[in-house]
C-alpha positions, 0 to 999 in steps of 0.5 A, a space after each residue: 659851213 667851213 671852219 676855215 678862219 680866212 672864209 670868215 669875214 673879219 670886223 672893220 678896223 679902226 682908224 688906230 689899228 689901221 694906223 698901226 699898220 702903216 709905215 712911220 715917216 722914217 720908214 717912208 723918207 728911207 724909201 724916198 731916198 732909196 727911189 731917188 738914189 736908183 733914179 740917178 744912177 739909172 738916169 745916168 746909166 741912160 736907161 731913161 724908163 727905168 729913171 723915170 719909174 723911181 721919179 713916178 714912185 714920189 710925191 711932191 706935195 710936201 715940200 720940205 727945203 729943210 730935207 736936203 737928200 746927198 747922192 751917195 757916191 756909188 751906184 745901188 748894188 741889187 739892180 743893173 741900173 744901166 740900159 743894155 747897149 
């Protein structure tokens, strides 16, 4: 038998461990908002399949009218969002 603790099957977690383990709301709408903000300037850039990636990434069950998300005035800096020509 192996003393490696990872060869050893771990208790269940609860539903209040597990819940500790998620991401908040805050966390999610910041995400939300960074994949709409990189969907427009890909869409604009006309790489289509990357736009259409950063759409796929949201949900729209939830609606909210009262979340009004503003496009910030310049690209994201950490992905060429443009599809090469």
């Amino acid at each position: 038998m192996s003393d490696d603790p990872l060869s050893k099957p771990s208790p269940p977690l609860s539903l209040e461990e597990l819940a500790q383990l998620l991401p908040g709301t805050g966390e999610i709408m910041a995400s939300v908002g960074n994949a709409w903000w990189k969907c427009a300037y890909a869409a604009r850039g006309g790489n289509w399949e990357l736009a259409a990636y950063f759409a796929r990434q949201l949900h729209v069950k939830w609606a909210k009218p009262y979340i009004r998300w503003v496009l910030p005035d310049e690209a994201p800096k950490d992905l060429d969002l443009e599809l090469d020509r």
